[in-house]
C-alpha positions as CSV (number, residue, x, y, z in Angstrom):
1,X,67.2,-15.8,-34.2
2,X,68.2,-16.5,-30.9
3,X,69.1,-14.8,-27.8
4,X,70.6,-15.6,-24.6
5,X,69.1,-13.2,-21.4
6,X,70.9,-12.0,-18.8
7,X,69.2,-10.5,-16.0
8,X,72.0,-8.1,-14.4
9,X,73.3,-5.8,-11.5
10,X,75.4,-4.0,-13.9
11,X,77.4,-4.8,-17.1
12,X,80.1,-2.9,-19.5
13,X,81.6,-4.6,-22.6
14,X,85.4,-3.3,-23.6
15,X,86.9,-2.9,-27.3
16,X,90.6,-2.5,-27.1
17,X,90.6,-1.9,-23.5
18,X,88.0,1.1,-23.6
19,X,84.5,0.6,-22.8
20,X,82.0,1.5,-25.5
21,X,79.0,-0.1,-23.5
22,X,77.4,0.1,-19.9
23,X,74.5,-0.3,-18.0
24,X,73.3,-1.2,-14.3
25,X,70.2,-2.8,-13.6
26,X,68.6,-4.3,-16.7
27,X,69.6,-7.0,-19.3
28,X,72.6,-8.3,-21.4
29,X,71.4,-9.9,-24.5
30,X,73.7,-12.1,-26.3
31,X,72.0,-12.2,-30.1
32,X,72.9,-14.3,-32.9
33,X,71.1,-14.3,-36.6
34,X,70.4,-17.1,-38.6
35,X,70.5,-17.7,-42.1
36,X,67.1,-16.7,-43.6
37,X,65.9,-15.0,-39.6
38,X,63.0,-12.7,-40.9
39,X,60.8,-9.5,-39.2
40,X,58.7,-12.1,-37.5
41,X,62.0,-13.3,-35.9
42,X,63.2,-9.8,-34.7
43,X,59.7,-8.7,-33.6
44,X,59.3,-12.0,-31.8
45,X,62.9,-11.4,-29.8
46,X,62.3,-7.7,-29.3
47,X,58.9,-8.8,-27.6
48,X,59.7,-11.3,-25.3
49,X,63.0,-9.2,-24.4
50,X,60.9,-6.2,-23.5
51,X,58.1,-8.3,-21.8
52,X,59.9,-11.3,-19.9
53,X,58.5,-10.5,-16.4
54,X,62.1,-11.9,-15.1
55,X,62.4,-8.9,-12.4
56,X,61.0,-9.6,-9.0
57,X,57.6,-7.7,-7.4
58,X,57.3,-6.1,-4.0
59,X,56.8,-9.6,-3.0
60,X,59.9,-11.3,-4.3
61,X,58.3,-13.1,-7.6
62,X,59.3,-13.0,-10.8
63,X,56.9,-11.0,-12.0
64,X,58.1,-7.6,-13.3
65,X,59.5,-7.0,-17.0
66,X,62.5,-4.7,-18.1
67,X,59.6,-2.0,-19.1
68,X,58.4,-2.3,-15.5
69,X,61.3,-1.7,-13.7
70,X,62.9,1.1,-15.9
71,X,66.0,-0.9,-16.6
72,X,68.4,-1.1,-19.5
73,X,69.9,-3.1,-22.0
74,X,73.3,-4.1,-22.8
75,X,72.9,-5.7,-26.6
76,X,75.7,-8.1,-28.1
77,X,75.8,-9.5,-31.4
78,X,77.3,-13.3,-31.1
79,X,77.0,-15.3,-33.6
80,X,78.3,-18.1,-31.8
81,X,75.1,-18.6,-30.5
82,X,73.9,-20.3,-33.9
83,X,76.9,-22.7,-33.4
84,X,76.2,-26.7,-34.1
85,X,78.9,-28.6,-31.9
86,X,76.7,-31.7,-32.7
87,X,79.3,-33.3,-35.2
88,X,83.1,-33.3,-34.6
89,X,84.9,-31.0,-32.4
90,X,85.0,-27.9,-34.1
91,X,81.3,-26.1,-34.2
92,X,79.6,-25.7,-36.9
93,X,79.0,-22.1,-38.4
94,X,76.7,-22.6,-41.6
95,X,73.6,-21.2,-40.2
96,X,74.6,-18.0,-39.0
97,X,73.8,-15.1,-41.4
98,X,76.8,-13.3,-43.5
99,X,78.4,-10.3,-41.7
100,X,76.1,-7.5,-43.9
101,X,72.5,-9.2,-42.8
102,X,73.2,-10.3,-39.3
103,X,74.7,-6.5,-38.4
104,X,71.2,-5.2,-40.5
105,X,68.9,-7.6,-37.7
106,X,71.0,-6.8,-34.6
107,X,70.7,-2.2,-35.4
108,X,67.1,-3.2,-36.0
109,X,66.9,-5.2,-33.0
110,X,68.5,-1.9,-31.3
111,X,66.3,0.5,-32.6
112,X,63.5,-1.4,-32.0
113,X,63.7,-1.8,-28.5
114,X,64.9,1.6,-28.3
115,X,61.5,2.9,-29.9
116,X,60.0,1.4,-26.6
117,X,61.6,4.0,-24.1
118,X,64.4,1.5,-23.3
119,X,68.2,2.4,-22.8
120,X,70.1,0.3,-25.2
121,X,73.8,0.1,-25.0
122,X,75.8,-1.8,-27.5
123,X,79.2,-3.5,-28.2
124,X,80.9,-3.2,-31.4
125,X,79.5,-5.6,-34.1
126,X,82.3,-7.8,-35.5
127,X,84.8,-6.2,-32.8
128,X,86.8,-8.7,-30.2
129,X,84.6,-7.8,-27.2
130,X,85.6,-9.0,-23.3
131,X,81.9,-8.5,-21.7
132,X,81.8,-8.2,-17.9
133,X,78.5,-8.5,-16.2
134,X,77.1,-9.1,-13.0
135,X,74.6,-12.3,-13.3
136,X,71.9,-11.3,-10.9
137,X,70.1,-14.6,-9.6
138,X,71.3,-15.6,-11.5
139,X,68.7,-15.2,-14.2
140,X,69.7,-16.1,-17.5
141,X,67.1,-17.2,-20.5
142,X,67.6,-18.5,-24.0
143,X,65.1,-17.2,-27.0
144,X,64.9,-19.0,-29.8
145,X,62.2,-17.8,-32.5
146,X,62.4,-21.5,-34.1
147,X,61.2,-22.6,-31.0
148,X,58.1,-20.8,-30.5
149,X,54.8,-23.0,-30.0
């Protein structure tokens, strides 16, 4: 599973010209599911979401968490993100997970971090999504749950 962080000033994300998602200060997470992801994966993603201490302190260092600081979460389901443009021009697709599973990990995903007090706003799984955020930093992170040590 991996997820690209966005720490962010504000952000909405429009279906058919309508916005169905939008937050101010908080996070945009980009999520994509692999092929075979498990729990472990999600619980691992949900926990270093919640906890990255990516928000600055009283004294300007990174050192407060999206729990800390009250903020919210704007969640996107991209499977793009599991991608392999190493061969060829066109990427590579083979890892995601099907449609049915990868929609199943990115609700649980969302109610997951919503069971921790946080404001979740979503886009449209599947949908053509334009996503407008504000990059504050910038800040922006990528998780991978294959890549833990």
């Amino acid at each position: 599973m991996r997820g690209v962080v966005q720490r962010v000033s504000e952000a909405y994300v429009k279906v058919d010209g309508q916005i169905v998602g939008q937050i101010e200060h908080g996070l945009v997470v980009l999520l994509g599911v692999a092929d075979g992801d498990t729990e472990t994966d999600l619980k691992y993603l949900v926990e270093k979401t919640i906890n990255m201490r990516i928000f600055e302190d009283d004294e300007g260092k990174m050192n407060r968490s999206v729990l800390d600081t009250g903020g919210s979460i704007l969640a996107i389901s991209q499977f793009t993100l599991l991608g392999d443009c190493r061969k060829g021009r066109r990427p590579s697709f083979i890892t995601a997970a099907k449609p049915e599973e990868a929609n199943a990990m990115y609700q649980q995903y969302v109610h997951l971090v919503r069971q921790q007090g946080i404001k979740v706003e979503t886009g449209i799984f599947r949908a053509d999504m334009k996503v407008h955020l504000v990059n504050d930093g910038p800040v922006t992170l990528i998780l991978d749950s294959t890549k833990t040590l």
